[in-house]
matplotlib code that plots the C-alpha trace (Angstrom):
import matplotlib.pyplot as plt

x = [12.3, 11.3, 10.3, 7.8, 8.9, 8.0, 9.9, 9.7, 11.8, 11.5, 14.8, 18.1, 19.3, 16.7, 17.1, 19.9, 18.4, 15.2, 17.0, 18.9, 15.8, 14.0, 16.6, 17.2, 15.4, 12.9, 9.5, 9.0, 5.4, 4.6, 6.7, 5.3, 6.8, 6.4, 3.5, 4.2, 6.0, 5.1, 7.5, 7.7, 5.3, 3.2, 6.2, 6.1, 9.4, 11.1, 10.6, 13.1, 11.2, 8.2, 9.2, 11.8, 8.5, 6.4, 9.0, 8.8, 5.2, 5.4, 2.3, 2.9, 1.2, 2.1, 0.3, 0.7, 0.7, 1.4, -0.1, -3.9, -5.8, -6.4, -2.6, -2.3, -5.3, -2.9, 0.0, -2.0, -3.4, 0.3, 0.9, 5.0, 7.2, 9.3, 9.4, 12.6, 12.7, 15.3, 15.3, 11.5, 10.5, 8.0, 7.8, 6.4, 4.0, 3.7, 0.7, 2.4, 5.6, 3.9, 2.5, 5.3, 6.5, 9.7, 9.2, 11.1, 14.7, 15.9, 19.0, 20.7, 24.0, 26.2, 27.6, 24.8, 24.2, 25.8, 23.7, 20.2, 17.8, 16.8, 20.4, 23.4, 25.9, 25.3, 25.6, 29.0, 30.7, 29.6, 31.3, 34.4, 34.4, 36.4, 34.3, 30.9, 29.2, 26.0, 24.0, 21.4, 18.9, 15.4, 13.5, 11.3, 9.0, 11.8, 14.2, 16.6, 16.8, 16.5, 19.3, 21.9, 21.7, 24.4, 27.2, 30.2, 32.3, 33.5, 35.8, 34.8, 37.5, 39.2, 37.3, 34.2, 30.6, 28.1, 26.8, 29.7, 29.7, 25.6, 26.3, 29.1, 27.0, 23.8, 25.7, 27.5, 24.1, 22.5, 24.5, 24.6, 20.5, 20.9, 22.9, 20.6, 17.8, 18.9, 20.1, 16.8, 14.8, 17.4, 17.0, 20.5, 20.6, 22.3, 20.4, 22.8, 21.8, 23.0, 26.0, 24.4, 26.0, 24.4, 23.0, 24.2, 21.0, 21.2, 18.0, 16.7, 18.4, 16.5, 17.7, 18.6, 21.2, 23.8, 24.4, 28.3, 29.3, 32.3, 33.1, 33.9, 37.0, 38.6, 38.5, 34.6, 33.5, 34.8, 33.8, 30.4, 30.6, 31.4, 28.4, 25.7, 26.5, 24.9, 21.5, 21.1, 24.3, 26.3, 25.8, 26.8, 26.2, 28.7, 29.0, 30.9, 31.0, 27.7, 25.9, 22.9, 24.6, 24.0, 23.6, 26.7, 26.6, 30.0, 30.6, 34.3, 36.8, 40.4, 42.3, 44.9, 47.4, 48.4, 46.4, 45.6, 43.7, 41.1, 37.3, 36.0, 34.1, 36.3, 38.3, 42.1, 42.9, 41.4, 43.5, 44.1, 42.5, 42.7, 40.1, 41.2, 38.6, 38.8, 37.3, 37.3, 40.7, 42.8, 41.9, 39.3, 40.2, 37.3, 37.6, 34.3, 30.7, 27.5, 26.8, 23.0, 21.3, 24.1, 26.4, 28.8, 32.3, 35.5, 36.9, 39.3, 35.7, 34.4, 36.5, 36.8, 32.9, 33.3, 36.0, 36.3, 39.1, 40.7, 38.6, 35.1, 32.9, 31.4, 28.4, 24.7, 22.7, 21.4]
y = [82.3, 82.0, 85.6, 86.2, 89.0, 91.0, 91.9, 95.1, 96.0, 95.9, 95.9, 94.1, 95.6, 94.3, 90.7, 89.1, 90.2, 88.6, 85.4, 85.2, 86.0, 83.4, 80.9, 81.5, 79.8, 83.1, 83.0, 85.4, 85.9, 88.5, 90.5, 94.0, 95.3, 97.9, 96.9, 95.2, 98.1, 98.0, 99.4, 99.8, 97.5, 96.9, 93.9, 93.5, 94.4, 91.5, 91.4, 89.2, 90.2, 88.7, 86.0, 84.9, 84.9, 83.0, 80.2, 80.0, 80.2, 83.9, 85.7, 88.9, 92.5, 94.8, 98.7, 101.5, 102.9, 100.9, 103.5, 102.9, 101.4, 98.3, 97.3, 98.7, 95.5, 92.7, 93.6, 93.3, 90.5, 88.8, 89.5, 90.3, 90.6, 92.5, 94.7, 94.4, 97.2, 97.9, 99.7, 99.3, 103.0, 104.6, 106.5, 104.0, 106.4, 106.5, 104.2, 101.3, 101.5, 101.0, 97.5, 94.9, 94.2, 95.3, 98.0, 98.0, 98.2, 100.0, 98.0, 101.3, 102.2, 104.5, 105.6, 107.6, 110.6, 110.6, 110.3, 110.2, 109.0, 106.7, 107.2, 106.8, 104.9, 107.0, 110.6, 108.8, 108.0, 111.1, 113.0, 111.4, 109.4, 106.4, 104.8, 103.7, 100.8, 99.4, 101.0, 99.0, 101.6, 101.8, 103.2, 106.5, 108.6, 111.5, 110.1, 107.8, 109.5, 106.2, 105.0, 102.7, 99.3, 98.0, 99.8, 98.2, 100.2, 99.2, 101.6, 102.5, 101.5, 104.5, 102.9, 100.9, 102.4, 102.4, 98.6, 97.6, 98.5, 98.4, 94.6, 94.2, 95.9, 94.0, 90.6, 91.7, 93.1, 89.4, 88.1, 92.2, 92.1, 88.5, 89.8, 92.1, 90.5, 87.6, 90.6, 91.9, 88.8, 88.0, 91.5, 92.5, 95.5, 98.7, 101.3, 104.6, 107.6, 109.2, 111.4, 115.6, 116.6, 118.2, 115.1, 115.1, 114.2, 111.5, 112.4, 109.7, 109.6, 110.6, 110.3, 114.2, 113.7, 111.5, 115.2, 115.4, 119.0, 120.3, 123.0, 120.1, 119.2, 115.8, 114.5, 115.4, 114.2, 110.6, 110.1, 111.1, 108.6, 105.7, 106.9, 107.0, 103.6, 101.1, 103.8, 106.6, 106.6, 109.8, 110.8, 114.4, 115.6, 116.1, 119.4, 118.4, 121.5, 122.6, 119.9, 119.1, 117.6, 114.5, 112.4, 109.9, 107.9, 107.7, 104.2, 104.5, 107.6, 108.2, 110.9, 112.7, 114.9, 117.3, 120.3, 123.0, 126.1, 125.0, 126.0, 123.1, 120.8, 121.2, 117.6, 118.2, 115.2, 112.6, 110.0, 106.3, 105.1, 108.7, 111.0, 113.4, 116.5, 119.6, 119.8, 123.2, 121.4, 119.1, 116.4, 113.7, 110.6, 108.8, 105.3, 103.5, 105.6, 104.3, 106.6, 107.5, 104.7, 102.5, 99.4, 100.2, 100.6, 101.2, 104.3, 103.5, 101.7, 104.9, 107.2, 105.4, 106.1, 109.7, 111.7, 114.2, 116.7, 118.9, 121.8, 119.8, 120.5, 118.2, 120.3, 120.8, 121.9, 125.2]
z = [162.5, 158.8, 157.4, 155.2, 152.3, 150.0, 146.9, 145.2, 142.0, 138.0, 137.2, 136.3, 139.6, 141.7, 140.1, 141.7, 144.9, 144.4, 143.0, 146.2, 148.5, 146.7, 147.6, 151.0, 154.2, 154.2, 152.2, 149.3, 149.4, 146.5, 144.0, 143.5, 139.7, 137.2, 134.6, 131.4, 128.6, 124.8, 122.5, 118.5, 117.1, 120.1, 121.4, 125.0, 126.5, 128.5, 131.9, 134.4, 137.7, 136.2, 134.6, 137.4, 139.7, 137.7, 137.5, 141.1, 141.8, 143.5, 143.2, 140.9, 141.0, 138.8, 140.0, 137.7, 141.7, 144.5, 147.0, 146.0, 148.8, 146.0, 146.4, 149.8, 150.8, 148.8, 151.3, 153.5, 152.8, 152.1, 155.5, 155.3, 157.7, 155.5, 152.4, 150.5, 147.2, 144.2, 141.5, 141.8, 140.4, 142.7, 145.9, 148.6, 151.1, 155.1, 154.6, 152.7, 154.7, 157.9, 156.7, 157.2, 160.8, 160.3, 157.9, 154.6, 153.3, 150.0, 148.4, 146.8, 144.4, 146.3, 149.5, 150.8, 151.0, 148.1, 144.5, 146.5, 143.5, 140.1, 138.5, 141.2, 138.6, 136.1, 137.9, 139.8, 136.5, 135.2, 137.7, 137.6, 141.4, 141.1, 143.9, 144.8, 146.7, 147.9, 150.4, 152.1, 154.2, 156.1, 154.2, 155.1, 152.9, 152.2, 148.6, 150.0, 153.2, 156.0, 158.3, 156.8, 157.8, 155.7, 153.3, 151.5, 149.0, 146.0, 143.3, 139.8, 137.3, 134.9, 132.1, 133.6, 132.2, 134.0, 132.5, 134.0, 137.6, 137.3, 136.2, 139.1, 142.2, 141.2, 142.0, 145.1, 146.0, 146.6, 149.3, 151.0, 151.0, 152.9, 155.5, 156.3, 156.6, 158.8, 161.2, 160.7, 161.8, 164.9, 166.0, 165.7, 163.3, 164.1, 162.0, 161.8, 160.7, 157.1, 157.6, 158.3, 154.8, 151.8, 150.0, 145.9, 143.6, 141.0, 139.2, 135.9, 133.0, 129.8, 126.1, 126.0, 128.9, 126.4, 124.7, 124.6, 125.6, 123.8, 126.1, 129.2, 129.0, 127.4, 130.9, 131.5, 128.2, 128.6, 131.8, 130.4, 127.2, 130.1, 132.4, 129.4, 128.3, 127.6, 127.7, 126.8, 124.9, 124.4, 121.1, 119.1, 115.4, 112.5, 110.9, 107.2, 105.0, 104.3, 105.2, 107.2, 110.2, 111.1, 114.6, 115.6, 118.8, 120.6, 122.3, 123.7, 124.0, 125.7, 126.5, 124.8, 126.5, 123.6, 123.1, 120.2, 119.2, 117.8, 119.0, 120.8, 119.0, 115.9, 114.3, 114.7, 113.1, 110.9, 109.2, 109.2, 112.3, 114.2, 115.1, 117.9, 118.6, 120.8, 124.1, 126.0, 127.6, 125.8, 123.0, 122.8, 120.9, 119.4, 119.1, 118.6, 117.0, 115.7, 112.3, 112.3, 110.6, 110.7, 113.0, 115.5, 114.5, 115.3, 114.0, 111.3, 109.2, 110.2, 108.8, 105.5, 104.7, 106.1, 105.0, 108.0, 107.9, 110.1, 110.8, 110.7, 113.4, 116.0, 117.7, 118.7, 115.8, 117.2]

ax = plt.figure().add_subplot(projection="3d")
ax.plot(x, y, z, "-o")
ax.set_aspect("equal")
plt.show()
């Protein structure tokens, strides 16, 4: 039996599922996405979702709410068998959920319960797990709460960011999502529920959470330059002398093992193509910043435009 599907999901994530949906026996009927974004100068931002469906002749809705009775008719109307959302961006309701036949299935980033929410990848790198997966689930009105259909680990490398395994699960999410469904539509799915645990929350990322904390230790800090990249990018402020400080963004890191007494935040060392900085527990080597105003660079062209010495302070401006 063919199914008839709807897609819901805005972003890179979603779009390797969709792509693979769209090429598989079943019939993608409607893609429900986030509306069109302006930025700076009133320029639309680009929207794959969108643009992938238009190339294939699937009708597009884009609700600033998906819930009002308005969009709640059009599913109706598409008549699905099956709802299939990532990354899509808003809470589906008792209402919509009941629509489709068979319900609807959430293609998510970790090993549930684990990281329940808009930013799994991030909060896993962030907290130093070296492994995550892709959790396909039923969905149900409470966050990322429905019985797992499907769930396949995968680990976090000691230096991937979160592009990286973002990138990686998206692709390994395709052929997961077709699995399912095809279970789905023979009747063969074995819906368990999600472990009785304390679930961990993976709330959105906004551009405040890249602030680099200089009282983690060297450890903390890098894993938190990897999970805020590429967006919203760690970033911290230079204190030289007496001047104003100003904002740096902090691409890559590592890891040294020696330690000293400075305060943390403060440069230890700054010469040739070194700059080593107290944490609240060993030393953070920086390796590649973005000056305020200026192009990424690795640190030796860095430190030749700013003369840091030991002592210098990298802080919060309070």
């Amino acid at each position: 039996m063919t199914l008839r599907l709807v897609m819901m999901g805005t972003g890179e994530f979603a779009l390797p599922a969709f792509l693979a949906l769209c090429d598989s026996p079943h019939e993608v009927v409607g893609l429900f996405t986030q509306p069109d974004r302006s930025g700076r100068g009133h320029h639309s931002h680009p929207h794959p979702m969108k643009d992938a469906a238009l190339v294939r002749n699937v009708p597009v809705f884009q609700p600033e709410n998906v819930n009002t009775q308005e969009f709640l008719d059009s599913l109706r109307w598409l008549n699905a068998d099956l709802c299939v959302v990532a990354a899509y961006g808003q809470i589906l309701k008792r209402e919509l959920l009941d629509i489709p036949k068979l319900g609807a299935v959430n293609i998510h980033a970790s090993l549930l319960p684990k990281y329940r929410g808009a930013a799994p990848i991030h909060h896993a790198i962030k907290a130093g797990e070296t492994e995550t997966g892709i959790t396909i689930f039923q969905i149900e009105p409470r966050l990322d709460a429905g019985p797992i259909l499907l769930m396949e680990r995968s680990p976090i490398g000691p230096e991937e960011t979160s592009g990286e395994v973002h990138d990686r699960l998206a692709k390994r999410a395709a052929p997961l999502i077709l699995q399912v469904v095809e279970q789905l539509e023979r009747g063969t799915a074995t819906p368990v529920s999600q472990p009785k645990v304390a679930p961990s929350l993976a709330p959105k990322m906004h551009k405040s959470s890249g602030t680099i904390d200089w009282t983690l230790s060297a450890k903390q800090i890098h894993d938190h330059i990897r999970a805020m990249s590429p967006w919203p990018r760690a970033f911290t402020w230079i204190r030289h002398g007496d001047e104003e400080p100003k904002r740096l963004l902090v691409y890559k890191s590592g890891v040294l093992e020696q330690a000293s007494k400075h305060a943390p935040g403060c440069v230890v060392r700054a010469d040739d193509d070194h700059l080593s900085v107290q944490t609240g527990e060993g030393l953070l080597e920086l390796l590649e910043v973005q000056p305020e105003g200026k192009r990424v660079m690795n640190i030796a062209d860095f430190l030749h435009g700013h003369h840091l010495t030991p002592g210098d302070a990298f802080a919060t401006p309070s």
